[in-house]
Structure formats: structure tokens, C-alpha cells
Legacy VTK file of the C-alpha trace (Angstrom):
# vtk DataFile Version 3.0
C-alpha trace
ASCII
DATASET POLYDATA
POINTS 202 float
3.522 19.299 -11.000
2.741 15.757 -12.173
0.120 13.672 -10.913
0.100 9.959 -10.384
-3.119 8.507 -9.215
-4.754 5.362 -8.344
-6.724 2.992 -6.952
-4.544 0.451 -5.298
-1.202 2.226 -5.433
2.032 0.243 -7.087
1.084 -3.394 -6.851
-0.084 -3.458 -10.540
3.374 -4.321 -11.710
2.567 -2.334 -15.201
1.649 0.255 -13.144
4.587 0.060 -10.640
7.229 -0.058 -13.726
5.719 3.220 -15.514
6.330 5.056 -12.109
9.550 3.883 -11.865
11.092 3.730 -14.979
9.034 6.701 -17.290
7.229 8.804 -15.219
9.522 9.735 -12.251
12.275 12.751 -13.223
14.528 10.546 -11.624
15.791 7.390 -10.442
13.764 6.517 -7.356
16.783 6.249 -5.563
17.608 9.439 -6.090
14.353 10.817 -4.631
12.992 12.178 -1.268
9.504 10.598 -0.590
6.831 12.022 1.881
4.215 9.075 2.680
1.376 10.434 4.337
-1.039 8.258 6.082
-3.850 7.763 8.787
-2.380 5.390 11.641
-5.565 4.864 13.762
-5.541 0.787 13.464
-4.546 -2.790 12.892
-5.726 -2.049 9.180
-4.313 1.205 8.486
-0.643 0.058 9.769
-1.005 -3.110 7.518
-1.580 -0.735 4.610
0.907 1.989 5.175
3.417 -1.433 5.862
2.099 -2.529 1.966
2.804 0.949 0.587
6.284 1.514 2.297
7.275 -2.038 0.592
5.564 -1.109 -2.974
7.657 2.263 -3.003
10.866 0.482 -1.893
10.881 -1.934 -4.377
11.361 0.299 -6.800
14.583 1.197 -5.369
13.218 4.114 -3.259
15.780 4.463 -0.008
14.853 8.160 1.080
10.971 8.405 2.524
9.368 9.923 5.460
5.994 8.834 6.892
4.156 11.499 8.430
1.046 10.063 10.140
-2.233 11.884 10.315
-2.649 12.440 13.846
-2.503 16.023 16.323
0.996 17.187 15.409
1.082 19.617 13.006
3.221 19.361 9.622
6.478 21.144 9.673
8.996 20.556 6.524
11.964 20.331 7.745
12.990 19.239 3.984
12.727 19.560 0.610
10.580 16.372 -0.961
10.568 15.401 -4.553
7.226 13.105 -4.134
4.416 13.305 -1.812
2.190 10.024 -1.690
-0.890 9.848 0.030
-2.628 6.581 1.163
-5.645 5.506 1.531
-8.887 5.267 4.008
-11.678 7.219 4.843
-11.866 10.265 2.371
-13.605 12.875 4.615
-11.691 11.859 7.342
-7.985 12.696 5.241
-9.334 15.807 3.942
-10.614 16.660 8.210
-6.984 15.792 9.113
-4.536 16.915 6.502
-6.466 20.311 7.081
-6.330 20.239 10.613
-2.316 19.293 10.613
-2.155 22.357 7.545
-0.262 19.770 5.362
-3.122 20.851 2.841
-1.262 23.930 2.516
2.368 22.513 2.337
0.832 19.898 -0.499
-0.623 23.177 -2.629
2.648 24.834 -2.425
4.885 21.798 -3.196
2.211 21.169 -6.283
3.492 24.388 -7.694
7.110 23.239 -7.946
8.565 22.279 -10.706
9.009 18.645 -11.711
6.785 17.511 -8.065
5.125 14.611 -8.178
1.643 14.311 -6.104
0.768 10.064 -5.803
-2.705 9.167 -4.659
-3.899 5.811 -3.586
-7.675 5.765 -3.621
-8.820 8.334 -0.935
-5.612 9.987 -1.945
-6.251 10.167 -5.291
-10.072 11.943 -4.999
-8.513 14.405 -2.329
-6.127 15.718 -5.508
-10.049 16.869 -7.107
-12.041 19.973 -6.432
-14.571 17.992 -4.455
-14.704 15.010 -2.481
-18.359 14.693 -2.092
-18.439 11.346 -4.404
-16.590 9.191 -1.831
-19.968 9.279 0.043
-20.522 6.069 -2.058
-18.406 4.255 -0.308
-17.060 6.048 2.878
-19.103 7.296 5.518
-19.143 10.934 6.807
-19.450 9.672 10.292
-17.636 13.315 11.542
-20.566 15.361 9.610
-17.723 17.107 7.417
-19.478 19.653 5.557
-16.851 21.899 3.858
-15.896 19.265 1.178
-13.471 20.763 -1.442
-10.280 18.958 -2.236
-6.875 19.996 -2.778
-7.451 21.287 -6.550
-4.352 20.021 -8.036
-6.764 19.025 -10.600
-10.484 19.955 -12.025
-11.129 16.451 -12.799
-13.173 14.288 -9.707
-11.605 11.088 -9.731
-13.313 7.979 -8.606
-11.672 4.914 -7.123
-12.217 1.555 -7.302
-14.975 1.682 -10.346
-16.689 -0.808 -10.997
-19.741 -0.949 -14.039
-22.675 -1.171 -11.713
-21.796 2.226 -10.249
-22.710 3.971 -13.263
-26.116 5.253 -12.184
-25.030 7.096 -9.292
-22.009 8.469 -11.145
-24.061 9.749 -13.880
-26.397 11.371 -11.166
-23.321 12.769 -9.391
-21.998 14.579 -13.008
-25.683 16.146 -13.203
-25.864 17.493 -9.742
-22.437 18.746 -10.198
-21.483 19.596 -13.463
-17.777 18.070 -12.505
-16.204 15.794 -14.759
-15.105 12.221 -13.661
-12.291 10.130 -14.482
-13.395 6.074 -13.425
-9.990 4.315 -12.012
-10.045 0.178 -11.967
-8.142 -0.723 -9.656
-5.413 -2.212 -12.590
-5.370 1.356 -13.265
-3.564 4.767 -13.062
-4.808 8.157 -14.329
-1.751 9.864 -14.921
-0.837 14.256 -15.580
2.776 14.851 -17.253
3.685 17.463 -19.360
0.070 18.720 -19.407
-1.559 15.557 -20.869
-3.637 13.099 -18.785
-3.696 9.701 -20.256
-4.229 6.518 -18.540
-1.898 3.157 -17.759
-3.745 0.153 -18.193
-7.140 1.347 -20.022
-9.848 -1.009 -20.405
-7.708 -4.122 -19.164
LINES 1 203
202 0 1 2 3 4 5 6 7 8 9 10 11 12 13 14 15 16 17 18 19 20 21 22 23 24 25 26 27 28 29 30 31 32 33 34 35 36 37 38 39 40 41 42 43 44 45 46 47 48 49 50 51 52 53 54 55 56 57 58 59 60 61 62 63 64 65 66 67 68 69 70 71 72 73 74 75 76 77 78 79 80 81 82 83 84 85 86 87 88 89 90 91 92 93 94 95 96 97 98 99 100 101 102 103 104 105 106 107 108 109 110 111 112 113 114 115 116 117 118 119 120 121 122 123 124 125 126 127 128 129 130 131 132 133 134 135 136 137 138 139 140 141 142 143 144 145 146 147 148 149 150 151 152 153 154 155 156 157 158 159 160 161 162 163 164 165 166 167 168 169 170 171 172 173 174 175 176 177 178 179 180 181 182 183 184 185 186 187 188 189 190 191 192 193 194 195 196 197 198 199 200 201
């Protein structure tokens, strides 16, 4: 499995050309995509709208959009990438558990050459625990089970910014987890067993 993820998605056009053109196993083009998203608003469709256009432009024709809602997830193919947008963090990890497309994600992570793509809420969902997006989103449904998908040990935090420092050095004490800070210029990237980040300190 390799894992892709950010703050903002592909509209860093540094960003957007690594994904394309290095990190991918293929051409784009040659690529099923699974979008995954929360449709509950104005907002969220003018998001998913940005993220469908970011992932075509790289020359992406195959993708599905499954939208978090009642329904659960059935496969009905095989995907090579599985992109996950972003919103409220304990409200994706309530949903993709309730649809069981947690399960489908864990299994797909285990395939060889998969590609996992998080955009913010998406990308701390990929971590062992999700309790740090309490920062910024509120857990207005009183979620209390809050592990992640554990495609990796690392806790990834979205849209850092300097000033946050305090709480995130209170969050590593309480915790013990480490943390990965993503600007939102940058990616935190897993391929071939090395993490290593696009767009460091810019």
C-alpha cells in the first residue's frame, strides 16, 4: 500500500505533478479511482465538485464517487486508488463505519501497489486515532470509539499552522502517538516503505 496524504488535496501544483507523474504505478488514465465523500450540503458538493476536477486534470477518466450516506458499500470493482475528502473527522470515521467501507479500505490497503489519498479529515482517518481533530472539528454526535483506519502508526495533523504547537505537544504527552504536521502546500507521502514529505518547510 502507498499512502498519499494531505491537507488540501491536488491543488498545490508541485504536489498535483508528484502524484501524477512519480508516485502513481501508473498513468492516471490508466487507473480506477474510488472518491469517497460526505454529500450533506451546499459546501460539501462544492468540494467533492473541486476534488473530481483536481483528479481529472491529471488525466484521470475512470472514478466512482461513493457518497457517505445510508447505503451500504458494495464493490462491485476492483479500484487502484481510494481518495477520501474532507469534512468533519468524527463524523467520516461514524459513517464510513456505519456503510462498512472501513473494512473494504483495510482490505484494499493490503493490496499490492494500492494507493490510499487523504484530504485533511481523510488524511487523519488513515492514523490510529482521530482524537486530535477535536481542535478543529466538533464531536457534535458524542463519538466515543475514536480509532482510525491504521494504515499507518503516525497521527497526522492537517492544516498546521505554528501557533498550534502547544496543544500538539500536549496531545503527544497524553498519547504517546507520534505526529506528522501537514501545511497545507504539503503532502506526507509512504512508498516503498519510506515516508518523506513534498514541499517541506515551503
Amino acid at each position: 500500500m502507498k499512502l498519499f496524504l494531505t491537507s488540501t488535496g491536488l491543488e498545490n501544483l508541485d504536489i498535483s505533478r508528484h502524484f501524477e507523474t512519480s508516485f502513481l504505478p501508473k498513468e492516471p488514465k490508466d487507473l480506477s479511482f474510488l472518491v469517497v465523500s460526505i454529500q450533506d450540503s451546499e459546501q460539501d458538493a462544492f468540494y467533492l465538485d473541486k476534488t473530481l476536477k483536481e483528479i481529472k486534470n491529471t488525466g484521470a477518466q475512470d472514478i466512482d464517487v461513493f457518497k457517505l450516506g445510508n447505503e451500504k458499500f458494495i464493490a462491485n470493482k476492483e479500484y487502484d486508488v481510494v481518495f477520501v475528502c474532507g469534512g468533519n473527522t468524527f463524523d467520516y470515521l461514524d459513517r464510513v463505519r456505519k456503510t462498512e467501507i472501513d473494512k473494504f479500505i483495510v482490505d484494499f490497503s493490503k493490496r499490492e501497489n494500492s494507493t490510499y489519498v487523504g484530504v485533511s479529515a481523510g488524511s487523519i482517518l488513515a492514523g490510529p486515532d482521530i482524537s486530535i481533530a477535536g481542535d478543529e472539528d466538533p464531536n457534535n454526535i458524542g463519538l466515543t470509539d475514536l480509532k482510525g483506519l491504521c494504515l499507518t502508526d503516525y497521527i497526522i495533523y492537517p492544516h498546521y499552522r505554528k501557533e498550534l504547537n502547544p496543544q500538539l505537544d500536549e496531545f503527544k504527552k497524553r498519547t504517546g502517538y507520534p505526529i506528522i504536521e501537514l501545511e497545507d502546500n504539503q503532502a506526507f507521502i509512504l512508498e516503498n516503505s519510506v515516508f518523506h514529505y513534498i514541499n517541506k518547510g515551503l
